[in-house]
N, C-alpha and C positions, 0 to 999 in steps of 0.2 A: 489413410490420409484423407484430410474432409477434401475437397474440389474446391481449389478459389478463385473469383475473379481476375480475370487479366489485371485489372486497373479498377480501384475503389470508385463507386459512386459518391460523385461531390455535389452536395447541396447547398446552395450557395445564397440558398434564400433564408438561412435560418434567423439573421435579426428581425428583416419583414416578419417571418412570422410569429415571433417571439411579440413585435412588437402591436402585430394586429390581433394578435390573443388576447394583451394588457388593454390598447384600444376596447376590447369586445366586454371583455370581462371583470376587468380593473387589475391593479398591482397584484405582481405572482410573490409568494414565497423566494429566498434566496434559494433553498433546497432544490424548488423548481429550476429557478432559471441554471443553476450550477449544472446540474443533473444534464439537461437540455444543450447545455455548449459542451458538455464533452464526451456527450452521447457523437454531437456531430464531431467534435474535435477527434479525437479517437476512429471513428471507423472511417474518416479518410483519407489519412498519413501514417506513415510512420516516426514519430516526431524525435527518434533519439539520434544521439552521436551529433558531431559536429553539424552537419547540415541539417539536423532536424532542430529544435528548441530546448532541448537539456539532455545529459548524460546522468546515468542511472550509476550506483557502483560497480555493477556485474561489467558494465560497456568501458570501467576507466580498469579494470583489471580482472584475472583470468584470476587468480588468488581471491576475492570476494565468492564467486562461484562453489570453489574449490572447496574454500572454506566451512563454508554452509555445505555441501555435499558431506564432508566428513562429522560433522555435527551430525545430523542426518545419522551415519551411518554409523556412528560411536552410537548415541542411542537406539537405535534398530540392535544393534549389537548387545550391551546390555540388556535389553528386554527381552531377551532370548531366538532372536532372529525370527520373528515371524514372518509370515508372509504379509505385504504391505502395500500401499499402492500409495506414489509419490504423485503430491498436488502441488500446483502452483499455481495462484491467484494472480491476474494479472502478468505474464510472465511477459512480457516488453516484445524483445526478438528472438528472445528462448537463449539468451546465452549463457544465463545464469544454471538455465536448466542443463545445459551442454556440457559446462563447467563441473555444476555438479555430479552429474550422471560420472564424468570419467574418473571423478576423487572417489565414487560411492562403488564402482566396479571392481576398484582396486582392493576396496576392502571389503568385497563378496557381497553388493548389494546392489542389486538387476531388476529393483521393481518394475513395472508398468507405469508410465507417465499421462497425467491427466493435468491439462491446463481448461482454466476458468478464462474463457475470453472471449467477447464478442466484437473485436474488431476485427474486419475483414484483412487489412491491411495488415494489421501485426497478425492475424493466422498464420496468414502468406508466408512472412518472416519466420515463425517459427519451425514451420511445417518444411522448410530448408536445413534448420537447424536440428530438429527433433524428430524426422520423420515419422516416426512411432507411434507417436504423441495421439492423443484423446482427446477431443475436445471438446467442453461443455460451455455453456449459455450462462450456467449459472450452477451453486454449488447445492442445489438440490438433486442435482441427478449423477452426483459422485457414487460411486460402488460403497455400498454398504455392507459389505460380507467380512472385511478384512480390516484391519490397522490404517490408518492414513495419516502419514508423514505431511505435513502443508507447511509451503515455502510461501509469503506475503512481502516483496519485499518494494514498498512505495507502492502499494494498492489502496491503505485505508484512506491517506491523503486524497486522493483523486476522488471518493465519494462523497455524495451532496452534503452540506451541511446546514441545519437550522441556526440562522442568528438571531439573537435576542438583542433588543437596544435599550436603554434605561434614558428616560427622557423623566418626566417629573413619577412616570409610572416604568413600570416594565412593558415594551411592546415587540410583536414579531416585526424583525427587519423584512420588509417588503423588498421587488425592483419596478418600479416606474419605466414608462416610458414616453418621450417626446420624438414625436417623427422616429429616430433611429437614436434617438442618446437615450441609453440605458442609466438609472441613478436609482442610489439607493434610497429609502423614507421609511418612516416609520407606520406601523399599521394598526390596527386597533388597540388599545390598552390589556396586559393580560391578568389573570389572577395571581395573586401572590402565591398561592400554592403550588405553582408552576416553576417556580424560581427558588433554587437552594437558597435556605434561612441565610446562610452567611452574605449571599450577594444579593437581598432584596432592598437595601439601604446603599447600594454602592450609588457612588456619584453620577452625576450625565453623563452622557457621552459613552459610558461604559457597555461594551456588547460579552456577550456570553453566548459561545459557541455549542450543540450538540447534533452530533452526529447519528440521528436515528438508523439511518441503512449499514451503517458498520457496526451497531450494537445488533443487528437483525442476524446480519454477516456472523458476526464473533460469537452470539448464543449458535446457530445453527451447526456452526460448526463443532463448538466446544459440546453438544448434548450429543454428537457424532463420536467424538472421540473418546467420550466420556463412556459410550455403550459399544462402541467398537475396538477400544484403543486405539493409541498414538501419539501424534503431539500436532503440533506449530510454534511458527517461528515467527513472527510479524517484525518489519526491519523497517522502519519510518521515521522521520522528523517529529520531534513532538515535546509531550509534557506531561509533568504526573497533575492530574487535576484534583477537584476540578480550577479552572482560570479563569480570569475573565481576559479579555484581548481579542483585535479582531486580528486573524490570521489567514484569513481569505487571499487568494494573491492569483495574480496570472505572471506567465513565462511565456516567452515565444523568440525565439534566437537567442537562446542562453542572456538574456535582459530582464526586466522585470517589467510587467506590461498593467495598464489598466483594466481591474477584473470586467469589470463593468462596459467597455469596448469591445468592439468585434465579434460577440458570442458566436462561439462553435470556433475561432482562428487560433486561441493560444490555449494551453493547458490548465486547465482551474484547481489548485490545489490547497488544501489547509492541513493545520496540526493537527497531529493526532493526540487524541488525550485516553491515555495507557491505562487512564487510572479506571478509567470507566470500561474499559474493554477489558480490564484483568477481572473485573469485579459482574460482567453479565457472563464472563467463560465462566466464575466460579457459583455463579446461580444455575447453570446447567449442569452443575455435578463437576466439574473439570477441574483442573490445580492449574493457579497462575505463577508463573516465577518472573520476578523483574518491573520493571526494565532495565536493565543495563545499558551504559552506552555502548556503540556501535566500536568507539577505541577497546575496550574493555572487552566486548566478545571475539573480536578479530584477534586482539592480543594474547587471549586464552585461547583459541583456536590455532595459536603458533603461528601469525604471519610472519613473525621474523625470521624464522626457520625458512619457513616458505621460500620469503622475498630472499634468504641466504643461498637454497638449494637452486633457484630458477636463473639467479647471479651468476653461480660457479656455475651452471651448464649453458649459458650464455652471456659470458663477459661481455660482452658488446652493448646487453640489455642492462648492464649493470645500474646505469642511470639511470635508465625512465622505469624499471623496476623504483627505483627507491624513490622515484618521484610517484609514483602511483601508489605506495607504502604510507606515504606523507600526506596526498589526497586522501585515504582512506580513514587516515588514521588520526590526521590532524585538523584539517580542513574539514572532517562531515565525522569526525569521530565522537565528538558532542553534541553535536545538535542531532545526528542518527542517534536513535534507541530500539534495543530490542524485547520484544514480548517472549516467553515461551508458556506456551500451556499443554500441560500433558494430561492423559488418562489418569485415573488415582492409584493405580496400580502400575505403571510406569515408571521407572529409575527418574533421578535427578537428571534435569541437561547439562553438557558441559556451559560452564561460561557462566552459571545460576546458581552456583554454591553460594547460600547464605542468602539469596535473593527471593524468596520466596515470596509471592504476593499474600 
């Protein structure tokens, strides 16, 4: 177990200096400034569950978890049980990892647990949860000797993104800064070669989203799994690209907040676009399947069973079980999507029959 502070350091000067950077230097990239508020957002709260600023699937039910654990464990199963070592990318407060671990025990699978995290705050949480647990900075210093299992679920969202803005040309969406008002502008004009053929004619106004650091994420991974075996799962809000749309957003008490206010106070998140993340796993040697929606792999994963069997052993639960069925499954069961990429020598996942990227 890593050693964590009693109580997270808060720094509370972060638009000052967000702002005296701009002052110094001129307008930063979006990528920057994104990167920069949840660098601080992140390592000084725990921001889930009701008193924090949003709830995750794993936090509105013990069956999300579960579920993904047995997925998990049907393919380790299939593949002929090797030895493995389970990752989680961003794992919140480790509950999903707890959830998991006890569905994957059941059916004889006790890997080693390694999460990706460098929030002091959320360690703390996990490290309650997951005692066991590994904890890395980053996913370059996962164990390389064995299979890796990797769970992603709302991690590619929280990573920085580049926006593009279409003004009479194509240009990088900049952040400006006045005293302390953050605002977006646009910044030098860029080459047409930069800009997929289909969307170099699109109208004003128009922004085009990509994600450099989770293309960096998803090849490193996928050229992992690819020489070592395994899979991933990636569980996120998103779209088959590419799009255009700007989908940049802040949250902070479960509301919808100005991204562009308070940097480092509320959570900076955007879509994730599957279609590009299937297609850098599969330039690393890797097989992409999907995405499916998040109703669709839940549903093939049995939650009705599930939410049937946790019913009859707690009548009492019988309600807010099947209101947490309906969150899951109605409310975020479309707009969640799943990725999976496995090794090439790897069985099919459940839930991806017919889904092959």
């Amino acid at each position: 177990m890593v050693d964590m502070p009693d109580t997270p350091v808060t720094d509370t000067a972060l638009p000052e200096r967000l702002a005296r950077a701009i002052a110094l230097a001129g307008p930063i990239p979006v990528a920057q400034y994104m990167a920069a508020a949840n660098t601080q957002y992140y390592a000084t709260r725990d921001p889930l569950g009701a008193a924090g600023d949003f709830t995750t699937a794993p936090e509105i039910s013990q069956m999300f978890g579960e579920l993904v654990g047995l997925w998990c464990a049907d393919l380790w199963d299939r593949a002929g049980r090797p030895e493995v070592a389970w990752v989680e990318l961003g794992p919140g407060r480790g509950t999903l990892a707890a959830d998991a671990a006890r569905a994957m025990a059941k059916a004889g699978l006790e890997p080693p647990v390694h999460f990706v995290e460098t929030s002091p705050a959320l360690r703390a949480a996990q490290a309650e949860r997951v005692p066991a647990a590994t904890w890395h900075d980053a996913v370059d210093t996962l164990p390389a000797d064995r299979p890796l299992i990797v769970v992603a679920n709302e991690f590619f969202d929280a990573l920085p993104i580049r926006q593009l803005v279409k003004r009479e040309q194509w240009h990088e969406r900049l952040v400006a800064a006045q005293d302390l008002l953050f605002l977006p502008i646009a910044g030098k004009p860029l080459p047409d070669v930069v800009i997929p053929e289909p969307f170099r004619d699109a109208p004003a106004g128009s922004i085009l989203e990509t994600s450099p650091a989770a293309v960096t994420i998803i090849r490193g991974l996928a050229k992992r799994i690819a020489a070592q075996g395994g899979a991933l799962i990636a569980i996120d809000y998103g779209y088959e690209g590419p799009a255009l749309g700007d989908t940049l957003q802040a949250v902070r008490g479960h509301a919808f907040a100005n991204p562009f206010e308070a940097p480092g106070e509320h959570d900076l998140t955007a879509h994730v676009d599957f279609t590009t993340l299937a297609a850098a796993a599969q330039a690393e040697g890797a097989v992409a399947w999907g995405p499916v929606t998040q109703r669709d792999l839940l549903g093939a994963l049995g939650i009705d069973s599930r939410t049937s069997a946790l019913a009859k052993a707690s009548p009492a639960r019988a309600e807010s079980l099947a209101a947490d069925r309906r969150r899951l499954m109605d409310d975020m069961g479309t707009l969640f999507k799943a990725l999976a990429i496995t090794a090439p020598n790897w069985p099919t996942p459940a839930a991806f029959t017919g889904f092959g990227a």
